[in-house]
PyMOL Python script that loads the backbone (N, CA, C, O; Angstrom):
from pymol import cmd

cmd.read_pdbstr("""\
ATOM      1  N   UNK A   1     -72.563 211.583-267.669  1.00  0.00           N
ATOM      2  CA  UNK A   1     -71.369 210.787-267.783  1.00  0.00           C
ATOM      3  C   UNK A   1     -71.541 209.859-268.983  1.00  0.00           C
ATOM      4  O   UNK A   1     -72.637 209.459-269.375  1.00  0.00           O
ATOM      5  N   UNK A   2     -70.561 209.601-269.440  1.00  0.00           N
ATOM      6  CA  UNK A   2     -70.098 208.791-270.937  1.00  0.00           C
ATOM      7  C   UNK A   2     -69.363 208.019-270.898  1.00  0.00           C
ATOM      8  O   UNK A   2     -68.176 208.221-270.639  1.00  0.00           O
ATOM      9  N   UNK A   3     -70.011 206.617-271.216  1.00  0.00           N
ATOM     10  CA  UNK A   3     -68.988 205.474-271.399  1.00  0.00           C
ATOM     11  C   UNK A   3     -68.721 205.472-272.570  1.00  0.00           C
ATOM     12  O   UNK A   3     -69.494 205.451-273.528  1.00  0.00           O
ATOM     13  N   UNK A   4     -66.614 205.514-272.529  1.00  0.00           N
ATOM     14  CA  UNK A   4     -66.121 205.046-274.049  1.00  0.00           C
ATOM     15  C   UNK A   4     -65.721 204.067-274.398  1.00  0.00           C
ATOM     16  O   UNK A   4     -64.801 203.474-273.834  1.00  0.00           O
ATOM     17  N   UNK A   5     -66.534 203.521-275.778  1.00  0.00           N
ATOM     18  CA  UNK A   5     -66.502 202.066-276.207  1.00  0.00           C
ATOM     19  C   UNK A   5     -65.336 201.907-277.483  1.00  0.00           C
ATOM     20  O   UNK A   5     -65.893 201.402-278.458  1.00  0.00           O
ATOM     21  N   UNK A   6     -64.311 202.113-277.665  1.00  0.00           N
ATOM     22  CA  UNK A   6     -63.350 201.782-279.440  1.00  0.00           C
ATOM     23  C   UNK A   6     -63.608 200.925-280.235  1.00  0.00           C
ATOM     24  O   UNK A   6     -63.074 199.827-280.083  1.00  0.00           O
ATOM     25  N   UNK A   7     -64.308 201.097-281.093  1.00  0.00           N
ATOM     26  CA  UNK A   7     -63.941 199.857-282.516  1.00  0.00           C
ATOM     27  C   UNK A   7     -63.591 200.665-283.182  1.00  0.00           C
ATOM     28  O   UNK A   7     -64.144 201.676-283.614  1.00  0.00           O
ATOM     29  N   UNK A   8     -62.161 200.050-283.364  1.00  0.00           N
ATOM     30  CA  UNK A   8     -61.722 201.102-284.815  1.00  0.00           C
ATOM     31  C   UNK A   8     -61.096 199.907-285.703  1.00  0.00           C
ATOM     32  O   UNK A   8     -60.448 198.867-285.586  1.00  0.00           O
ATOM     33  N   UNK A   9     -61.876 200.954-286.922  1.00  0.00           N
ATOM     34  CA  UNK A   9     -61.002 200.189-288.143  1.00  0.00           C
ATOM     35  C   UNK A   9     -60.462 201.124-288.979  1.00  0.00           C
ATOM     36  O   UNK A   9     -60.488 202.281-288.558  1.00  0.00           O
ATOM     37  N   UNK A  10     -59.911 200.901-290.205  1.00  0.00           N
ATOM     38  CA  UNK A  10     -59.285 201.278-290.933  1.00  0.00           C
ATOM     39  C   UNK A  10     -58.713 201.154-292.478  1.00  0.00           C
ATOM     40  O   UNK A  10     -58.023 200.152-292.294  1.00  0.00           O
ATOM     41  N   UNK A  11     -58.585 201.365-293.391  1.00  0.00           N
ATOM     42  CA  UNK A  11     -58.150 201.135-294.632  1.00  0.00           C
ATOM     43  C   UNK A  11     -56.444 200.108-294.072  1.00  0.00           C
ATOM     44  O   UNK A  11     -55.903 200.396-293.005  1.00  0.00           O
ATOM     45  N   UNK A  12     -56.020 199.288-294.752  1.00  0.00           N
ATOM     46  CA  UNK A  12     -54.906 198.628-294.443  1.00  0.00           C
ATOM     47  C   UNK A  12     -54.329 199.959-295.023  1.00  0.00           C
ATOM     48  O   UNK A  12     -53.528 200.553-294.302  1.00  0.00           O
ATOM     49  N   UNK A  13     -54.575 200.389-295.989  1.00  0.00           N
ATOM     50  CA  UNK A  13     -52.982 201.490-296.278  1.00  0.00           C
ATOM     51  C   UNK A  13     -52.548 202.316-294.933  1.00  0.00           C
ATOM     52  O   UNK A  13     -51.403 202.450-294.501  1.00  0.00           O
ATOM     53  N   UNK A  14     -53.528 202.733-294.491  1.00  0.00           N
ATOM     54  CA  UNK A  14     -53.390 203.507-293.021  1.00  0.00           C
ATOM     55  C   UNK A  14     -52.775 202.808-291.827  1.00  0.00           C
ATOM     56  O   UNK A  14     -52.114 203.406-290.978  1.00  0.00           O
ATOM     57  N   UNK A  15     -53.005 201.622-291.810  1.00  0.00           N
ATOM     58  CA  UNK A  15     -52.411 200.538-290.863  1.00  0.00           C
ATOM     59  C   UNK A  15     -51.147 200.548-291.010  1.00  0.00           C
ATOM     60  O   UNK A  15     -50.392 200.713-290.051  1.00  0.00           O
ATOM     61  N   UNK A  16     -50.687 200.352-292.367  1.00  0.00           N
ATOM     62  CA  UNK A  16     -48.985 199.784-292.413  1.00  0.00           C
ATOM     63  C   UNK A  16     -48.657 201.190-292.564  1.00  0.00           C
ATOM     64  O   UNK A  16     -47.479 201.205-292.921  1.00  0.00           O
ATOM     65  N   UNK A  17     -49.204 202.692-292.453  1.00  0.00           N
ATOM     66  CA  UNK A  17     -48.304 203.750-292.086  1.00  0.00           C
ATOM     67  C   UNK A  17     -48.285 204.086-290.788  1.00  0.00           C
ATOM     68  O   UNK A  17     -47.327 204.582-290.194  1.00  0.00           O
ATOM     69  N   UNK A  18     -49.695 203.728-290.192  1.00  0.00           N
ATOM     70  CA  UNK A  18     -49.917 203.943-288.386  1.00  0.00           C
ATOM     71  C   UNK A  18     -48.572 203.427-287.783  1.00  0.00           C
ATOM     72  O   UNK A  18     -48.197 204.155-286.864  1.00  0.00           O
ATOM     73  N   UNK A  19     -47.675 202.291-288.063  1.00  0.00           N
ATOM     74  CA  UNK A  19     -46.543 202.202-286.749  1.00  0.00           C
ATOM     75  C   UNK A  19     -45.326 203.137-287.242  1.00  0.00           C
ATOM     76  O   UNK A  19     -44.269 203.162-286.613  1.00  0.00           O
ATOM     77  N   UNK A  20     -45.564 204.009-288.562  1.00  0.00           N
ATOM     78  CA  UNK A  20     -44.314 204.430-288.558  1.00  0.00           C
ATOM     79  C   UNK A  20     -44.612 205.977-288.775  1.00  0.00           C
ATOM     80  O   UNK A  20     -43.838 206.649-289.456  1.00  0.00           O
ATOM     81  N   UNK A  21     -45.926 206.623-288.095  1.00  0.00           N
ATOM     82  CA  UNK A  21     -46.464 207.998-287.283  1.00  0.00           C
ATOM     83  C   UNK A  21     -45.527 208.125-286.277  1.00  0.00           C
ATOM     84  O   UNK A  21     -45.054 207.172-285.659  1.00  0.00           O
ATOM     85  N   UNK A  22     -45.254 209.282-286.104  1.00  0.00           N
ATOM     86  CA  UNK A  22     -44.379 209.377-284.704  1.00  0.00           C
ATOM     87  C   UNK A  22     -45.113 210.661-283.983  1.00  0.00           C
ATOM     88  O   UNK A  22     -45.463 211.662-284.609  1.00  0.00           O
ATOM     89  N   UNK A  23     -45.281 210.485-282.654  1.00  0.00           N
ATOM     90  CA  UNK A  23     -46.419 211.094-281.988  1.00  0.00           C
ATOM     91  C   UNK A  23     -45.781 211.759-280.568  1.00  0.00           C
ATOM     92  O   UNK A  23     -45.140 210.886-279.984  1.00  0.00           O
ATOM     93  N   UNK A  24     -45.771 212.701-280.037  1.00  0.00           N
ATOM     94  CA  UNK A  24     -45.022 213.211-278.462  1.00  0.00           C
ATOM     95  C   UNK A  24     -46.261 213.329-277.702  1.00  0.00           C
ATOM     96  O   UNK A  24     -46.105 213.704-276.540  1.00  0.00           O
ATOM     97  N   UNK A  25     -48.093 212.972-278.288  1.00  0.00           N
ATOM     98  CA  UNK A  25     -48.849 213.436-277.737  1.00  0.00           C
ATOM     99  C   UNK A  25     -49.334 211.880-276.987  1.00  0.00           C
ATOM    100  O   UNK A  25     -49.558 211.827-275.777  1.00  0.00           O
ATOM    101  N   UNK A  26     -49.431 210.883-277.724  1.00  0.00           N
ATOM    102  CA  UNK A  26     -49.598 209.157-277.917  1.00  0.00           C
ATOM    103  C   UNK A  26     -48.933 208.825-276.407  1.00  0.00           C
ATOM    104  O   UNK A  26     -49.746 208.680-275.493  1.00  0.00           O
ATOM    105  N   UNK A  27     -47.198 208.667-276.023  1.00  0.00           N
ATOM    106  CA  UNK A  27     -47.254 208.118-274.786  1.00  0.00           C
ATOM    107  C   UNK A  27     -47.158 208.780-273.636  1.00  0.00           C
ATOM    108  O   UNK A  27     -46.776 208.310-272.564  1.00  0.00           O
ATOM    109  N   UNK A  28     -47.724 210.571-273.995  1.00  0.00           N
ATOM    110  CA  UNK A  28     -47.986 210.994-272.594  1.00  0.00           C
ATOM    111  C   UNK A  28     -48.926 210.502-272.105  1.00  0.00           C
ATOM    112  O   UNK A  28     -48.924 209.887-271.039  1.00  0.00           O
ATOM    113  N   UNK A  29     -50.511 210.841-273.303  1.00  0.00           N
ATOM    114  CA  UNK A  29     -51.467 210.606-272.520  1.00  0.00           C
ATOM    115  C   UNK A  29     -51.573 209.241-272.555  1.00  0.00           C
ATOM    116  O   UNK A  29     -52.414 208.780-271.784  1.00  0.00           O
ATOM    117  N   UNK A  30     -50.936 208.427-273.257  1.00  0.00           N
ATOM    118  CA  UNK A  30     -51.431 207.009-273.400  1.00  0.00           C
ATOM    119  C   UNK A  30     -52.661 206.760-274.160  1.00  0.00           C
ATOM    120  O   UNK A  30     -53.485 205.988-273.671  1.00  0.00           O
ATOM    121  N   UNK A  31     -52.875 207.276-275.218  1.00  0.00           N
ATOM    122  CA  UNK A  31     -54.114 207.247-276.299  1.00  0.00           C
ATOM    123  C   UNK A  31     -53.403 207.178-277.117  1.00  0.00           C
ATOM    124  O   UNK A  31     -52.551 208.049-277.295  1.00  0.00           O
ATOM    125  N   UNK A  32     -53.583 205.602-278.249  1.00  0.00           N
ATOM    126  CA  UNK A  32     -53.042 205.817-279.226  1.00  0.00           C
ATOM    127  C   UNK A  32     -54.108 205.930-280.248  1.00  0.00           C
ATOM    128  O   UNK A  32     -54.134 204.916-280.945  1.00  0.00           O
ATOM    129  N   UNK A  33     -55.323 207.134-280.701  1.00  0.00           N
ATOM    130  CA  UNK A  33     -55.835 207.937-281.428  1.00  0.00           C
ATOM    131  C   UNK A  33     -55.263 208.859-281.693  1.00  0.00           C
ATOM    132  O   UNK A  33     -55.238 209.321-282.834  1.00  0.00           O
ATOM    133  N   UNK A  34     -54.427 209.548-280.311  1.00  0.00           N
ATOM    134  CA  UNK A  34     -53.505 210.453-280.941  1.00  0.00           C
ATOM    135  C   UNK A  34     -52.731 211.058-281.291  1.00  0.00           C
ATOM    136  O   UNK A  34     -52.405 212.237-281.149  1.00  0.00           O
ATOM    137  N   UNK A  35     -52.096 209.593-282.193  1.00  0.00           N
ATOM    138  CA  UNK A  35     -50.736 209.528-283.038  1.00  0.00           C
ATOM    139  C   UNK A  35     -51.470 210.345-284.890  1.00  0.00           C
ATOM    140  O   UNK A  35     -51.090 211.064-285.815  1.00  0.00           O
ATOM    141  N   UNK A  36     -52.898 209.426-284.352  1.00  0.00           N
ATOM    142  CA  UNK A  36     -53.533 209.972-285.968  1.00  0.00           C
ATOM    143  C   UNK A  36     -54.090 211.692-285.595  1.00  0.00           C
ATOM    144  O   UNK A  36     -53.610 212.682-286.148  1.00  0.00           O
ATOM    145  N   UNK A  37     -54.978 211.723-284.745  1.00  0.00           N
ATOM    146  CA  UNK A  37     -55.293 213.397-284.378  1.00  0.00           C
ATOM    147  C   UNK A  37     -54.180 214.626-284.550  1.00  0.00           C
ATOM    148  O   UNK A  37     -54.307 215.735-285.069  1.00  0.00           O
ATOM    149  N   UNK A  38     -53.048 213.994-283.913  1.00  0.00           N
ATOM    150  CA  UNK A  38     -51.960 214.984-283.890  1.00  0.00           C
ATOM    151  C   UNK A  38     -51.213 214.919-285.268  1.00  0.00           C
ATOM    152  O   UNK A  38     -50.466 215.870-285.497  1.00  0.00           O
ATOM    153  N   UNK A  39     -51.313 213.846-286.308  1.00  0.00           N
ATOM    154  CA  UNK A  39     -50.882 213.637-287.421  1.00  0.00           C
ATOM    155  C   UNK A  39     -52.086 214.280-288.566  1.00  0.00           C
ATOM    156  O   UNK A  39     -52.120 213.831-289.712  1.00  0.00           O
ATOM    157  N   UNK A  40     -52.762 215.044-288.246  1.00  0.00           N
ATOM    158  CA  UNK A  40     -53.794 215.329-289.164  1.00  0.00           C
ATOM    159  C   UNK A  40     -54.849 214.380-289.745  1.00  0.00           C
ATOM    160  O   UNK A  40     -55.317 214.577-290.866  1.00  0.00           O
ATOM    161  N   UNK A  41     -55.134 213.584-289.149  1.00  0.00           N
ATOM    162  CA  UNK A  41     -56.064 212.553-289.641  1.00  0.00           C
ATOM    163  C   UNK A  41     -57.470 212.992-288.793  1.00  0.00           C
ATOM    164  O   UNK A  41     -57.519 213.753-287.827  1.00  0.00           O
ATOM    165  N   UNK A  42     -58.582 212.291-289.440  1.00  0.00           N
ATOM    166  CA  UNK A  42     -60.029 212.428-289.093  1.00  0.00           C
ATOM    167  C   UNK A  42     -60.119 211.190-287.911  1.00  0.00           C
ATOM    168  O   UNK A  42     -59.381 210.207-287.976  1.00  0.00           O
ATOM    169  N   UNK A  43     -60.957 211.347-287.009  1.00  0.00           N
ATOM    170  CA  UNK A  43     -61.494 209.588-286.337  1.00  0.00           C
ATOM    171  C   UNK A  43     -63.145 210.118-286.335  1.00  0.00           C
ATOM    172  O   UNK A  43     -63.447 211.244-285.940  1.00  0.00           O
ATOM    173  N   UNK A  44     -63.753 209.520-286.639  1.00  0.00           N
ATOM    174  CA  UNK A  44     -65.291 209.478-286.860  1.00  0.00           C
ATOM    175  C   UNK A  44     -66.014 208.559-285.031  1.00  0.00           C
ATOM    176  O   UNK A  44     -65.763 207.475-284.505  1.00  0.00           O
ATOM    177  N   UNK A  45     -66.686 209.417-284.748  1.00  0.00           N
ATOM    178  CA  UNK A  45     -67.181 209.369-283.273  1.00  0.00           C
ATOM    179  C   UNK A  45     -69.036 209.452-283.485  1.00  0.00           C
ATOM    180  O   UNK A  45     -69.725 210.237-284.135  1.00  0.00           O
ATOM    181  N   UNK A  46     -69.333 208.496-282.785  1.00  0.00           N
ATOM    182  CA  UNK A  46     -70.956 208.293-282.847  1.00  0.00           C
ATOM    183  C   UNK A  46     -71.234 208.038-281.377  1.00  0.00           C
ATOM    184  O   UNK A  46     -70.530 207.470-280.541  1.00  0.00           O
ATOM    185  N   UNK A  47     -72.781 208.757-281.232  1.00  0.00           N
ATOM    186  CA  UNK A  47     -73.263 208.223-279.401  1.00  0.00           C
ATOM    187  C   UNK A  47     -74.284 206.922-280.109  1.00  0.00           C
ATOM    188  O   UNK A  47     -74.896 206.951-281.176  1.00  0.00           O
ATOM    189  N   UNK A  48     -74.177 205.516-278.810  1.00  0.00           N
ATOM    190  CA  UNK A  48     -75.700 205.195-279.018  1.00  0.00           C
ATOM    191  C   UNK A  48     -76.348 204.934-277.842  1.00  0.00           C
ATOM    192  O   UNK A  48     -75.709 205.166-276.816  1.00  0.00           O
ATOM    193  N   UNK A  49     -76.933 204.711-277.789  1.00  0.00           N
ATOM    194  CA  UNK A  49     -77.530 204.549-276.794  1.00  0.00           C
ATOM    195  C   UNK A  49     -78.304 202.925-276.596  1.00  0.00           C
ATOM    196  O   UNK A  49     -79.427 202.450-276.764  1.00  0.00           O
ATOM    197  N   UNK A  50     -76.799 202.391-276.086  1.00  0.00           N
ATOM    198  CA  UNK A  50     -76.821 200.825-276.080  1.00  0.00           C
ATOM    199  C   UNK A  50     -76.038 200.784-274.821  1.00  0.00           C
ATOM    200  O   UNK A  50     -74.927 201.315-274.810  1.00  0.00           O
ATOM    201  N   UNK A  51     -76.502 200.211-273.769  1.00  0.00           N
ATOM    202  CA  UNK A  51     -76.004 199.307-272.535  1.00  0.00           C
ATOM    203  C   UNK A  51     -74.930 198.201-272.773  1.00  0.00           C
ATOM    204  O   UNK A  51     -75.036 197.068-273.243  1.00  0.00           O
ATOM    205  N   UNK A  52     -73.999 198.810-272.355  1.00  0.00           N
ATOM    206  CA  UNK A  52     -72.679 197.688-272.564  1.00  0.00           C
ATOM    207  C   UNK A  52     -72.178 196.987-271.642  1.00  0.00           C
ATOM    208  O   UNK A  52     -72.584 197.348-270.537  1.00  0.00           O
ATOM    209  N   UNK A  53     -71.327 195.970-271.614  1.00  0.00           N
ATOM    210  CA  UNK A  53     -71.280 195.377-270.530  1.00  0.00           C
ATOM    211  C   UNK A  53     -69.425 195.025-271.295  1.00  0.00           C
ATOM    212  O   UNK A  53     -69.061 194.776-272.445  1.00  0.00           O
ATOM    213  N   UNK A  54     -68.602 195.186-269.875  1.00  0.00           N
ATOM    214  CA  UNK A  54     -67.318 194.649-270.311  1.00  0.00           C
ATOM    215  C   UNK A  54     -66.782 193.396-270.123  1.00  0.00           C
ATOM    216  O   UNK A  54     -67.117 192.648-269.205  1.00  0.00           O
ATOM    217  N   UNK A  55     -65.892 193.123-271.033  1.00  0.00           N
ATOM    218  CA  UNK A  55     -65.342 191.223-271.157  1.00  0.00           C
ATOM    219  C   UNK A  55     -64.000 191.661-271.056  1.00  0.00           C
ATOM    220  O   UNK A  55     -63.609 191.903-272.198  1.00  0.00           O
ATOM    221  N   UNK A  56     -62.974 191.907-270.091  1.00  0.00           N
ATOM    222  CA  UNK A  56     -62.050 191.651-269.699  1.00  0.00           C
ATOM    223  C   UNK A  56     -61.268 190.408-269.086  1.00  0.00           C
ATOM    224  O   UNK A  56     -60.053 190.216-269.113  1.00  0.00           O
ATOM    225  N   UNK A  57     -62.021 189.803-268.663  1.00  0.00           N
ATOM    226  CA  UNK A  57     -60.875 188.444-268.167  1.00  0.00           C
ATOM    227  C   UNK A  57     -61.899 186.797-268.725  1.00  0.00           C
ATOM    228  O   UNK A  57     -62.400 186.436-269.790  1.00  0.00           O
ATOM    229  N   UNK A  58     -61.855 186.532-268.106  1.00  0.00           N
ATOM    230  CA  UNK A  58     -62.239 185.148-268.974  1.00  0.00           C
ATOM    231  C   UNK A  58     -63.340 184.585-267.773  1.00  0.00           C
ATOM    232  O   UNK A  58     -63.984 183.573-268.049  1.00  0.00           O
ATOM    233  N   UNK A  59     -63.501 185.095-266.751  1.00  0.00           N
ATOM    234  CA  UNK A  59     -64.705 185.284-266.260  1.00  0.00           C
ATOM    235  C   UNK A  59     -65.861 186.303-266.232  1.00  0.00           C
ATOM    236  O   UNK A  59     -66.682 186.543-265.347  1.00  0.00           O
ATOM    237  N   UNK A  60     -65.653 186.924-267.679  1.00  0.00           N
ATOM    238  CA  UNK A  60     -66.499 187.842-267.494  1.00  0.00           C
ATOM    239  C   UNK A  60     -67.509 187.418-268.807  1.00  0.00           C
ATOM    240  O   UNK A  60     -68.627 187.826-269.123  1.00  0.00           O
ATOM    241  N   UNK A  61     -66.897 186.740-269.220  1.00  0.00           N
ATOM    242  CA  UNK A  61     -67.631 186.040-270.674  1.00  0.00           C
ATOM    243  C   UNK A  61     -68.858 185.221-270.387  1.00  0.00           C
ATOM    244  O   UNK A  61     -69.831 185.592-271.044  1.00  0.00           O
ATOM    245  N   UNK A  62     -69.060 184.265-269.629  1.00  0.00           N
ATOM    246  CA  UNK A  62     -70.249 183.904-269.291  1.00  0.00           C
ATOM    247  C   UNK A  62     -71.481 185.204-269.381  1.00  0.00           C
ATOM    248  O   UNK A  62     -72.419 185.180-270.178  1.00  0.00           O
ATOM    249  N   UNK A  63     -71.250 186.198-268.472  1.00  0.00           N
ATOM    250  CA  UNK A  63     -72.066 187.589-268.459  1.00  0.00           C
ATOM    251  C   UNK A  63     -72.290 188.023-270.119  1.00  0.00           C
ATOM    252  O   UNK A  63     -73.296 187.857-270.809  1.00  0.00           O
ATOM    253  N   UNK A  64     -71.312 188.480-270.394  1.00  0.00           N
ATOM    254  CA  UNK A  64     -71.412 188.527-272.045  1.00  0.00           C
ATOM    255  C   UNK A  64     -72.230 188.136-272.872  1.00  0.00           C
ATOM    256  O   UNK A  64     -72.998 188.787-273.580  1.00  0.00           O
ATOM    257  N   UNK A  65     -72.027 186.780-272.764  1.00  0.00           N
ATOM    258  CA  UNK A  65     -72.857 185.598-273.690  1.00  0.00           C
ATOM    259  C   UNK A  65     -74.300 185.872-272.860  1.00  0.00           C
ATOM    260  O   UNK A  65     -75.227 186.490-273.383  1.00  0.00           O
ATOM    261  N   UNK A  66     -74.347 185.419-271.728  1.00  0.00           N
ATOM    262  CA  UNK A  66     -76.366 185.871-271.755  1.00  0.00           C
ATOM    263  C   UNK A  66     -76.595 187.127-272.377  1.00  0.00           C
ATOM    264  O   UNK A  66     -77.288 187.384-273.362  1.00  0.00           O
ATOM    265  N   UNK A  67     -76.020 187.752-271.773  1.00  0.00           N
ATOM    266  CA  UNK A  67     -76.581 189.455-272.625  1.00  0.00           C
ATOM    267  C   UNK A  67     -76.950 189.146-273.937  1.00  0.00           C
ATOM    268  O   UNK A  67     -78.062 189.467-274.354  1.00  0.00           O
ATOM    269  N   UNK A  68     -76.112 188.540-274.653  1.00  0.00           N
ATOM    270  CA  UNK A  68     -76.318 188.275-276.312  1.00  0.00           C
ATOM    271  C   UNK A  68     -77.216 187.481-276.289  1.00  0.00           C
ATOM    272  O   UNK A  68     -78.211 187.589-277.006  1.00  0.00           O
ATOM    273  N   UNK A  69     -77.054 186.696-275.595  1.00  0.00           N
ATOM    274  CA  UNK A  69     -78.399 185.728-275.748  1.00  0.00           C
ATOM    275  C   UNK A  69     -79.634 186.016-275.724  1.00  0.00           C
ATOM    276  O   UNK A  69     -80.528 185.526-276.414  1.00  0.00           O
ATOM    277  N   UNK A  70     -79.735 187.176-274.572  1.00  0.00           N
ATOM    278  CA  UNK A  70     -80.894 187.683-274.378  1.00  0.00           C
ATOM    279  C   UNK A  70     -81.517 188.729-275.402  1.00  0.00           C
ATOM    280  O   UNK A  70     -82.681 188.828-275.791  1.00  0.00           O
ATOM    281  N   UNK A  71     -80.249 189.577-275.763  1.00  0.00           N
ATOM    282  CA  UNK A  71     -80.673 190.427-276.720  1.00  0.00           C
ATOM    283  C   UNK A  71     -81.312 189.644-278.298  1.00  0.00           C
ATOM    284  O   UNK A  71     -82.307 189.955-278.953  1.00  0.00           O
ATOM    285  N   UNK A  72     -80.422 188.692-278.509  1.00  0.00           N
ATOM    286  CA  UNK A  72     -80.672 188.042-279.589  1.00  0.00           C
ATOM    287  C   UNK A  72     -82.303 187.537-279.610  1.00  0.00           C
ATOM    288  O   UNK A  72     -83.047 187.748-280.567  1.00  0.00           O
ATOM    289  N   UNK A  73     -82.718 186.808-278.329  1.00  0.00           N
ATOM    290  CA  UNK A  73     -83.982 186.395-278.254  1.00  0.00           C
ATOM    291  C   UNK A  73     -84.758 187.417-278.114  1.00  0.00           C
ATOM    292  O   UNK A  73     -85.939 187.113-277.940  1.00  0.00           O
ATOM    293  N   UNK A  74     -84.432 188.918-278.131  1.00  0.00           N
ATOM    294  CA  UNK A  74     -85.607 189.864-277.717  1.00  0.00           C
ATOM    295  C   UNK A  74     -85.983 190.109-279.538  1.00  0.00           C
ATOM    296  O   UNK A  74     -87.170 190.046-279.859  1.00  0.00           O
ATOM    297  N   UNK A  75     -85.163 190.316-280.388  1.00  0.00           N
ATOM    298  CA  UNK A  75     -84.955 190.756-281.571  1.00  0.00           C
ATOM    299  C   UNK A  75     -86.101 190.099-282.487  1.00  0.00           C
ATOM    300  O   UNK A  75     -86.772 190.582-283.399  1.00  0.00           O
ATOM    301  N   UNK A  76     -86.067 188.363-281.699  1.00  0.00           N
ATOM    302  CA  UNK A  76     -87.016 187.330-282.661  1.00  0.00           C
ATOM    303  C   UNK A  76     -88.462 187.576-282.039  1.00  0.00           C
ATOM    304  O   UNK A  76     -89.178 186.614-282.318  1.00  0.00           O
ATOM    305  N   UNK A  77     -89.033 188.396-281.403  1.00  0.00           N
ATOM    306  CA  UNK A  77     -90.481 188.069-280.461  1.00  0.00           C
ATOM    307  C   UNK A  77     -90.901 189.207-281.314  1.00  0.00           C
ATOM    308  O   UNK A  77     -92.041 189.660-281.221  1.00  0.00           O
TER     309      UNK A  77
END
""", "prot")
cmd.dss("prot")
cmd.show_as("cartoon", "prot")
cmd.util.cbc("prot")
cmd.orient("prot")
């Protein structure tokens, strides 16, 4: 099993054409990657093998921040 993580970026030229892609594939499945997939565009996909932890509401940030903290202090030893 595979957890999926998104950071996407992009060239701005691609940005200010991304809202005016028109896609029938985007609000079936509800992925908007693929407005660009189905438009002929590339998305570049990497595994790592890093333990993630999610920040969804504003109690989840405390959790967050140690993780970083911790990771950060493992980096300096």
């Amino acid at each position: 099993m595979y957890k999926n993580i998104r950071l996407c970026g992009c060239k701005r030229e691609l940005l200010l054409k991304y809202v005016d892609i028109d896609s029938t594939l985007e609000p079936t499945e509800d992925l908007e990657q693929l407005r660009l997939l189905q438009n002929g565009y590339d998305i570049q996909t990497i595994m790592l093998n890093y333990e993630s932890v999610e920040v969804n509401i504003s109690e989840d940030v405390n959790g967050g921040e140690s993780i970083m903290r911790q990771d950060t202090s493992d980096e300096t030893r």
